[in-house]
C-alpha positions as CSV (number, residue, x, y, z in Angstrom):
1,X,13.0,-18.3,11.7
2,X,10.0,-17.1,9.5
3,X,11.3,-14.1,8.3
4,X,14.7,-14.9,7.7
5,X,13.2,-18.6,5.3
6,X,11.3,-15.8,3.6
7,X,13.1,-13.2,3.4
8,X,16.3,-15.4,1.9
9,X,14.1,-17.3,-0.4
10,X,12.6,-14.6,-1.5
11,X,15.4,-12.9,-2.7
12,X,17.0,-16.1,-4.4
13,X,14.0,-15.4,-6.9
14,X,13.9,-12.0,-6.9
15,X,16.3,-11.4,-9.4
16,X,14.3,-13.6,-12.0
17,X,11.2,-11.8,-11.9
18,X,13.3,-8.8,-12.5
19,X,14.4,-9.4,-15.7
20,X,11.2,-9.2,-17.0
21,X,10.1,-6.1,-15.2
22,X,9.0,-3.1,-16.5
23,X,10.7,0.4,-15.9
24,X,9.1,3.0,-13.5
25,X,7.4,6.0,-16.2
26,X,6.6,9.0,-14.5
27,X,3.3,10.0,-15.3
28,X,3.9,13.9,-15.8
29,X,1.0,14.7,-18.0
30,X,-3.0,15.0,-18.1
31,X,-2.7,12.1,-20.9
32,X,-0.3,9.6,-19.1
33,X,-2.2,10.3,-16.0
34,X,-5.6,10.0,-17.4
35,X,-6.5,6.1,-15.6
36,X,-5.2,6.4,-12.7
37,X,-6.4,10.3,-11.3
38,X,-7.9,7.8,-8.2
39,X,-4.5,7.2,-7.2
40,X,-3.6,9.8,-4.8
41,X,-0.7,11.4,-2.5
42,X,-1.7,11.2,1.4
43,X,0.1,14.4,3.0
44,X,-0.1,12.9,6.9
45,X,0.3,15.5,9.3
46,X,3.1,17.6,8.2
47,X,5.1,13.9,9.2
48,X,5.8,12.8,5.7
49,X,3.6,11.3,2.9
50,X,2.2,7.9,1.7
51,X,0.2,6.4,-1.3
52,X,-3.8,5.7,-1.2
53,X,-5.9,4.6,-3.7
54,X,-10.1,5.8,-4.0
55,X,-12.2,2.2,-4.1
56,X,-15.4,4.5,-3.5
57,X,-16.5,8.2,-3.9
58,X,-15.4,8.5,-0.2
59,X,-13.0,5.9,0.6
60,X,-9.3,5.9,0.3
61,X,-7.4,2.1,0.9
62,X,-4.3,2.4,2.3
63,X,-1.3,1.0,4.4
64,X,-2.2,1.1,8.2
65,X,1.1,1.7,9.2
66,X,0.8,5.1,7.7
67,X,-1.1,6.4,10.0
68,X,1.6,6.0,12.6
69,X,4.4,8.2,13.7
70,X,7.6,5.7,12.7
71,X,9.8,6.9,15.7
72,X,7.2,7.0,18.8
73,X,4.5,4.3,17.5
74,X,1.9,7.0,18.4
75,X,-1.5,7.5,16.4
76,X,-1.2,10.5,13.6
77,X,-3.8,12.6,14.0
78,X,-6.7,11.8,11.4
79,X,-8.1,15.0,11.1
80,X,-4.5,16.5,9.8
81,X,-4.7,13.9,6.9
82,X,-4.6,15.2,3.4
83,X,-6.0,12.9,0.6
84,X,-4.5,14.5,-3.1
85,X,-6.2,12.9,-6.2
86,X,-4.2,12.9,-9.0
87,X,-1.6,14.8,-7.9
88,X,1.1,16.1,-10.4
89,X,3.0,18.7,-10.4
90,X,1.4,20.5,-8.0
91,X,-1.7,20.4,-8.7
92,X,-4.4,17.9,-7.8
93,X,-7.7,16.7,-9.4
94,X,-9.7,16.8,-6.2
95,X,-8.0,17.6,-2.5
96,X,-10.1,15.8,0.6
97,X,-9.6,15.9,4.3
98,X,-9.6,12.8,6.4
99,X,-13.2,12.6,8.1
100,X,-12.8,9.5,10.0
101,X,-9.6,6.5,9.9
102,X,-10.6,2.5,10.0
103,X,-7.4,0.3,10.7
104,X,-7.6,-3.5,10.0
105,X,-9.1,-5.0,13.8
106,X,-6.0,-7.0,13.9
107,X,-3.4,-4.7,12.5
108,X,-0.6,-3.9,15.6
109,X,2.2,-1.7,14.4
110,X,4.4,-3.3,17.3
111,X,4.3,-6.7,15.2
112,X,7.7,-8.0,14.6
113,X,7.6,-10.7,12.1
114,X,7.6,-9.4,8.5
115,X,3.9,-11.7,7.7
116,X,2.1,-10.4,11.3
117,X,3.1,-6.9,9.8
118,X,2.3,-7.3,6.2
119,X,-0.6,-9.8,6.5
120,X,-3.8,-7.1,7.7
121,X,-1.9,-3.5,6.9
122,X,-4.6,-2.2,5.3
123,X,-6.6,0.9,6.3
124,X,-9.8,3.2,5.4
125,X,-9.9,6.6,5.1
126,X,-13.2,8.4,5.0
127,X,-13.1,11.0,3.4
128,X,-15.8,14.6,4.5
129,X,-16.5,15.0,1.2
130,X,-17.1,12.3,-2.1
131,X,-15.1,12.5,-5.1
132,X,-17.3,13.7,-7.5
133,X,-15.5,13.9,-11.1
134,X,-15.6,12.5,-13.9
135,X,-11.7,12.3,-14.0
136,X,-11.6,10.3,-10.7
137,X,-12.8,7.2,-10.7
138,X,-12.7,4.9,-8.2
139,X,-10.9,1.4,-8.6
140,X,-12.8,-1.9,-8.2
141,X,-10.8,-4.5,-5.9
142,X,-10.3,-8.4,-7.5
143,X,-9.4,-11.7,-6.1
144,X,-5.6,-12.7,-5.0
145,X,-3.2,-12.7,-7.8
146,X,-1.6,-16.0,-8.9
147,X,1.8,-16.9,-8.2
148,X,3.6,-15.5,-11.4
149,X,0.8,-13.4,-12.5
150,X,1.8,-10.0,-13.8
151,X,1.0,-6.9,-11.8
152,X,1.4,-3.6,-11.8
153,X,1.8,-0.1,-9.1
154,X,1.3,3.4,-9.3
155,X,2.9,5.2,-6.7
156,X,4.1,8.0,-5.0
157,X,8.1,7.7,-3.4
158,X,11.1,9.4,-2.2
159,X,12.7,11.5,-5.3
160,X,9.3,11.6,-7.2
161,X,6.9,13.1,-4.4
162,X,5.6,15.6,-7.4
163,X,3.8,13.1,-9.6
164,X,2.8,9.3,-9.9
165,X,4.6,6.8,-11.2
166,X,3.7,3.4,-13.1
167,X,5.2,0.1,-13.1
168,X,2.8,-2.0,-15.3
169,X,4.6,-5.1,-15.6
170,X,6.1,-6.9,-12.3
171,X,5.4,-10.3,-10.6
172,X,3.8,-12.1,-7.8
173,X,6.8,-14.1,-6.7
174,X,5.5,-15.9,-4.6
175,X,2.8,-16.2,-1.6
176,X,3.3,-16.9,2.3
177,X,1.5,-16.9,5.2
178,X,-1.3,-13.9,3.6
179,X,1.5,-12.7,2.4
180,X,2.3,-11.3,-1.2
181,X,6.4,-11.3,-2.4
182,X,6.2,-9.2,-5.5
183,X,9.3,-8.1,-7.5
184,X,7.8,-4.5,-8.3
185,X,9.5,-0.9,-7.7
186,X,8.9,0.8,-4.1
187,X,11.0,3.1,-2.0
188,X,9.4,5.3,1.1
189,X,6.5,7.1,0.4
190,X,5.1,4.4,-1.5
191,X,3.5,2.7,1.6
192,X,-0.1,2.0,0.6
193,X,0.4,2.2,-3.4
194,X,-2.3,0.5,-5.0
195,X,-1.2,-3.0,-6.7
196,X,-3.0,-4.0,-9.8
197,X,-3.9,-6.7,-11.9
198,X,-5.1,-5.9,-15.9
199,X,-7.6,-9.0,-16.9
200,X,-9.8,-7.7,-19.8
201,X,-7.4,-4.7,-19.9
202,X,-9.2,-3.0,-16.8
203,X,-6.8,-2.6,-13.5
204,X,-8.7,-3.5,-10.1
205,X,-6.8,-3.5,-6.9
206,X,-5.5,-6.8,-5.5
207,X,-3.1,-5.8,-2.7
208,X,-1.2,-2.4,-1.6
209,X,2.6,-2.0,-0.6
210,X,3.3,-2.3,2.7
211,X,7.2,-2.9,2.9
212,X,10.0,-3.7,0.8
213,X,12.3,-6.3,2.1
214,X,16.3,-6.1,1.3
215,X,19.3,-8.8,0.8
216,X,22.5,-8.4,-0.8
217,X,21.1,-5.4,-2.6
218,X,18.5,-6.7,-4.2
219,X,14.7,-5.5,-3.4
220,X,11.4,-6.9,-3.6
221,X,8.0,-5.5,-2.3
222,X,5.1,-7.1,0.1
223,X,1.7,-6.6,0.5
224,X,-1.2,-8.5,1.9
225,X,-3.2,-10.8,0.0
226,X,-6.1,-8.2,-0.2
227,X,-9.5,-10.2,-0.4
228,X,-10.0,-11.6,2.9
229,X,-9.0,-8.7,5.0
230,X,-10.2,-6.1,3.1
231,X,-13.5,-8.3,3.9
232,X,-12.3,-7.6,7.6
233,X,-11.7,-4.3,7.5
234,X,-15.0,-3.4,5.4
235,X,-16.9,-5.0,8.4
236,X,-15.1,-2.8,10.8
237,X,-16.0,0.1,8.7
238,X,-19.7,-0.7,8.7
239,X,-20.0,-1.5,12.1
240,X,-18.6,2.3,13.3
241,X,-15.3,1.8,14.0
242,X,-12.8,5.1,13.9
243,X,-9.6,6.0,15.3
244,X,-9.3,4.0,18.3
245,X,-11.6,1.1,17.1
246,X,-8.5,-1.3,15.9
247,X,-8.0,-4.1,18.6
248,X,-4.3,-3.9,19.5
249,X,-2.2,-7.0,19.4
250,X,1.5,-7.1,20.5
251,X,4.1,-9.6,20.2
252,X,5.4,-11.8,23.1
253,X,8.5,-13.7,23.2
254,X,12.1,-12.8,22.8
255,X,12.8,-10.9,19.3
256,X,14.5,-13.0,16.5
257,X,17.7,-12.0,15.1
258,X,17.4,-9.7,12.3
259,X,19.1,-11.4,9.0
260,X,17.7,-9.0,6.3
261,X,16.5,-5.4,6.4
262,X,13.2,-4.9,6.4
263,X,11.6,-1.5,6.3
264,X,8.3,-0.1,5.4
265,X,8.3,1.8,2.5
């Protein structure tokens, strides 16, 4: 019953936030590139590709569900994990391996409610070696966006794997259950694209994409309202946790009827 009040009310507004959205611009050059080289391409495992974002020298926030295989549920293999700063055109400001992976302690892929999904998908990537470069620098995180607050991405997706892309103006549509509705641009492959906010002009990260959600055509994007998990997962982080260190948590109960598609992007 949750997903379908939220996903249908959620696209009864979705089409008046996006009349005041900005269009995608495809970052192609140094110059239109310059802010956001800590925005990066994560090549996982030969197994596709998602979006991460540098918060530290060594420390990549992402979507947890990227760092599972979609058909089998299994684990990806850490150590097979590219992180590409800046990449663009095939070329990238700085190119890391994955040292060590830190899913949120109650993130469970298995979830099947669109908020016990969305809510705590966020993940750490360690990197071996810090991003030292003057070009890359790392994003300070912020406090939860207001309803109705303008927001921006930067992303990687299907049919522009080569080079970011910006969408500087879009809107928190509404919040749910930890749950951010936003009317901005994702398609796969931006799973884990940092979402910003531009008080004083400077972008800090306030959520990242975790799935798009679909009715009668029209699209809007959800993420978790960042600050208090990120919290969580920073704690796990500290305290040692790796690859296996996530608690999993799996759904009991009969499945709902699906009445929207919902897919991570």
């Amino acid at each position: 019953m949750l997903k379908y009040l939220l996903l249908s009310f959620v696209m009864g507004l979705a089409g008046m936030a996006a009349a005041e959205d900005s269009r995608l611009q495809r970052l192609d050059t140094g110059d239109e590139g310059r802010a956001w080289e800590a925005v990066g391409r994560l090549d996982l495992a030969g197994r596709g590709f998602c979006t991460g974002a540098l918060i530290a020298p060594d420390l990549v926030l992402t979507a947890a569900h990227c760092l599972f295989d979609r058909e089998t549920g299994a684990r990806l293999d850490y150590e097979k994990i590219e992180f590409l700063a800046g990449w663009r055109n095939g070329r990238a400001s700085a190119y890391r391996w994955v040292r060590r992976a830190v899913i949120h302690p109650d993130y469970a892929f298995d979830r099947k409610e669109p908020a016990e999904r969305v809510r705590n998908d966020l993940a750490l990537l360690e990197l071996h070696h810090p991003v030292r470069n003057t070009r890359v620098v790392p994003f300070k995180t912020d406090h939860q966006p207001r309803k109705g607050q303008q927001i921006g991405v930067v992303s990687y997706a299907r049919g522009r794997a080569d080079a970011p892309s910006l969408q500087e103006m879009c809107d928190v549509v509404t919040r749910r259950q930890g749950v951010l509705i936003m009317s901005c641009e994702v398609d796969f492959g931006a799973s884990g694209a940092p979402i910003f906010t531009f008080e004083a002009g400077v972008p800090r990260v306030v959520s990242v994409v975790s799935a798009m959600a679909e009715m009668d055509g029209r699209k809007v994007s959800l993420g978790t309202q960042l600050e208090g998990p990120l919290q969580d997962l920073m704690a796990a982080y500290e305290s040692g946790a790796g690859e296996d260190g996530a608690r999993r948590m799996f759904s009991t109960g009969a499945s709902r009827p699906e009445s929207a598609k919902f897919a991570r992007p």
